[in-house]
C-alpha positions as CSV (number, residue, x, y, z in Angstrom):
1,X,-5.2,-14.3,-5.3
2,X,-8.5,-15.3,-5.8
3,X,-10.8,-15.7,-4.1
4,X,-9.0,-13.7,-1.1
5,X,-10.3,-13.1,2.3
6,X,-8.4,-9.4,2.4
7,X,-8.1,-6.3,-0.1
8,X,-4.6,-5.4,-0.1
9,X,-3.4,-1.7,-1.7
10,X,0.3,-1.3,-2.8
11,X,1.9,0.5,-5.0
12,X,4.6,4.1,-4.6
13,X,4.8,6.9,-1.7
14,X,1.9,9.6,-3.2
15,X,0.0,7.1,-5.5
16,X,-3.0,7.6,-3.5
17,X,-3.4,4.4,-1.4
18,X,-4.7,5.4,1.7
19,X,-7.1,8.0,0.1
20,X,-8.7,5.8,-2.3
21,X,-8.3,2.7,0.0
22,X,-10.5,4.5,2.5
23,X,-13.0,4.9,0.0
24,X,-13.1,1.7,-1.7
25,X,-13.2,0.1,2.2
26,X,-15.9,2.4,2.8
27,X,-18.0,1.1,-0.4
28,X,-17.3,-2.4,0.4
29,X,-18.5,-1.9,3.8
30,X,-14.9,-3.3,5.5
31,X,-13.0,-1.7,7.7
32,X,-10.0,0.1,6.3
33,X,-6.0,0.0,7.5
34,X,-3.3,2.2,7.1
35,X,-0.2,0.1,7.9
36,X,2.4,3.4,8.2
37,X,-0.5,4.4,11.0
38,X,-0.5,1.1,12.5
39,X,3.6,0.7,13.0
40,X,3.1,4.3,14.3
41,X,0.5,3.3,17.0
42,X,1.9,-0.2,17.7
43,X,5.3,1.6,18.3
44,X,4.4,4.8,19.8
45,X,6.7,7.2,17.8
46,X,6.3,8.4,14.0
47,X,8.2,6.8,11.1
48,X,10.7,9.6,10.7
49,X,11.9,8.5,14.6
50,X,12.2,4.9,13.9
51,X,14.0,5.7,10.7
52,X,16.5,8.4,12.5
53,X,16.9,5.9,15.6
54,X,16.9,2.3,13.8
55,X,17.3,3.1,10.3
56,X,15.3,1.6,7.1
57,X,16.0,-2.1,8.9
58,X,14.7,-1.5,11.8
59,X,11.7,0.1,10.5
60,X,11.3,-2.9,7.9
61,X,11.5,-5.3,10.6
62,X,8.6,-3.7,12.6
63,X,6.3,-3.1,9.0
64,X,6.9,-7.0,8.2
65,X,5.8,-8.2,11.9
66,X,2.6,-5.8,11.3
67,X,2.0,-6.9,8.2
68,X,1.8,-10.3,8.8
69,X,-0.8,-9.6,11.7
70,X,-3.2,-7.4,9.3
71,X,-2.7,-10.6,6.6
72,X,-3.8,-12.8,9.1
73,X,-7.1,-11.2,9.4
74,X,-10.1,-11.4,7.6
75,X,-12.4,-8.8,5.5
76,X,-9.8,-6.1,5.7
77,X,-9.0,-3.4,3.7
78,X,-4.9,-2.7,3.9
79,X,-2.9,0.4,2.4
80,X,1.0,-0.8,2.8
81,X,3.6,1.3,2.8
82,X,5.9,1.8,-0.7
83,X,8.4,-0.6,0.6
84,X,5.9,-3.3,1.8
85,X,6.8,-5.0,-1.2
86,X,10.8,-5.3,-0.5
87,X,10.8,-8.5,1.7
88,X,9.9,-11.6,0.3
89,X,8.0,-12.4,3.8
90,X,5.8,-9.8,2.7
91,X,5.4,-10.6,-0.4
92,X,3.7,-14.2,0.4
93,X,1.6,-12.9,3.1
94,X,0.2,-10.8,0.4
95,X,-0.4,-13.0,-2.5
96,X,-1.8,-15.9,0.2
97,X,-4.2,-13.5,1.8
98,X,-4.9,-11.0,-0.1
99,X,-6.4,-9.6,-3.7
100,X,-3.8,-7.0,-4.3
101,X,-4.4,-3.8,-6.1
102,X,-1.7,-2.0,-7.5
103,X,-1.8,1.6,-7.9
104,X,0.4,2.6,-10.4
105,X,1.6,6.5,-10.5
106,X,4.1,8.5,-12.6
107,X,7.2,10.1,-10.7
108,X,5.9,13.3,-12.1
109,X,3.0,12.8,-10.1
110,X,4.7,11.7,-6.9
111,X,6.6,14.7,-7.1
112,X,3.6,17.0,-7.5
113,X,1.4,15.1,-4.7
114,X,4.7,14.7,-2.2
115,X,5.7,18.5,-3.0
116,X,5.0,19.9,0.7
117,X,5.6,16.7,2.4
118,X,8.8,16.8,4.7
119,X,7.6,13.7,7.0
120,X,8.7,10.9,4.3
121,X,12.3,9.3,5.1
122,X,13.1,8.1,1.9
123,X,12.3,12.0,0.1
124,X,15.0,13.3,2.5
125,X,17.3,13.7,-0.8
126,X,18.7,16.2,-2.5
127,X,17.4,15.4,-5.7
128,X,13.6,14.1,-4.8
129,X,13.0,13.3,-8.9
130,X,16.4,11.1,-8.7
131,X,15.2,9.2,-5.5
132,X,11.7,9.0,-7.0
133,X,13.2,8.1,-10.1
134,X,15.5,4.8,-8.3
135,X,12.7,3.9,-5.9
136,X,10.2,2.9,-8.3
137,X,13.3,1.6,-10.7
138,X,13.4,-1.8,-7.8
139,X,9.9,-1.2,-6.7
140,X,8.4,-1.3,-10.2
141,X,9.1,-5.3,-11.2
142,X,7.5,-6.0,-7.6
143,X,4.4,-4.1,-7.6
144,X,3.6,-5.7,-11.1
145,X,4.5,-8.6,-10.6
146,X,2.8,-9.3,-7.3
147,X,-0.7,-7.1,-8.2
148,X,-4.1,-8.7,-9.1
149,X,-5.4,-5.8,-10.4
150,X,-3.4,-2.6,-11.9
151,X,-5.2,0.8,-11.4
152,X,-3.7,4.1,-13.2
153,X,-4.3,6.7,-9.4
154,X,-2.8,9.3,-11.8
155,X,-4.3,12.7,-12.8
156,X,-6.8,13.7,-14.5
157,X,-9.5,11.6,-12.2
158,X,-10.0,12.6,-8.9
159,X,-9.5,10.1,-5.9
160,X,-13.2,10.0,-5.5
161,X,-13.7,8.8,-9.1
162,X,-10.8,6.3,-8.9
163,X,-12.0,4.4,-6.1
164,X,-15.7,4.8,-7.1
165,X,-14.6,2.9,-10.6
166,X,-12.1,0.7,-8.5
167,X,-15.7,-0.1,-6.1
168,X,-17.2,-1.1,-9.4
169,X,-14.1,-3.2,-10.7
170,X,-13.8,-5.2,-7.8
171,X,-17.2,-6.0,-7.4
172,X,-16.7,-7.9,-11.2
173,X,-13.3,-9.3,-10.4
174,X,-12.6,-10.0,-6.5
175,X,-14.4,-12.9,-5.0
176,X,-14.0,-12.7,-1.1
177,X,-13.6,-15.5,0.9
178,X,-15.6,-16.7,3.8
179,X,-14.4,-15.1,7.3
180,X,-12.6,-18.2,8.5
181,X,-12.2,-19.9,5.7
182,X,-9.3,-21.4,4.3
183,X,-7.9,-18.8,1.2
């Protein structure tokens, strides 16, 4: 959407989001979001706990309500979750109030990035390529289909360079709406 009053990051688990979003907020001069972080705060337990006590639904219900409070706002900068993009609900608070940057990532490099992490749900699998692998298989369409702007996070470039050339890229392409004003 443009002109958009928010910056909205998506794309797969390990494609760099919060990292880069921080940055790019941070060159923008907006504050920056973390949605995972927020449910966590809002909630007062860590995602593996609300997975383990109300499974993926329950923790999907709680993202979407979140969401659609951080949409609501104005001259934000939001890293969603992977999954963000799964409900519908989420996908129009998105597109209506939001530009929407899609990271895009190989599963190679998820599975380099995500090699240590144990605190992701969704990697508890016995075959962490294979779950990578089916993940972005229904994410994929989604993230495409709803972004603005598609960004390769992948390797060689360093975080720091990809959101400095992100910073640039959205000065030229994202025109931010009024606080207030009607998107």
């Amino acid at each position: 959407m443009n002109p958009a009053p928010n910056l909205f990051f998506i794309g797969p688990m390990g494609a760099g989001k919060t990292t880069i979003g921080r940055r790019v907020a941070a060159a923008l001069g907006l504050p920056f979001f973390d949605l995972d972080h927020e449910i966590e705060a809002r909630s007062g337990a860590a995602i593996p706990l609300i997975f383990e006590l109300e499974g993926e639904a329950g923790f999907r219900r709680r993202e979407a309500a979140v969401l659609a409070e951080f949409a609501a706002r104005s001259g934000i900068v939001l890293a969603t979750g992977g999954g963000a993009v799964l409900r519908a609900e989420n996908r129009r608070h998105l597109r209506e109030r939001g530009f929407v940057v899609y990271l895009e990532t190989t599963v190679e490099q998820q599975l380099a990035r995500l090699a240590r992490d144990r605190t992701r749900p969704l990697l508890a699998a016995p075959d962490r390529h294979e779950r990578l692998r089916a993940l972005a298989a229904e994410r994929e369409p989604l993230y495409r289909a709803l972004a603005d702007l598609t960004v390769p996070a992948s390797a060689p470039r360093s975080s720091a360079k990809v959101a400095a050339r992100l910073a640039e890229e959205l000065a030229r392409v994202w025109r931010r709406s009024a606080p207030g004003a009607a998107a």
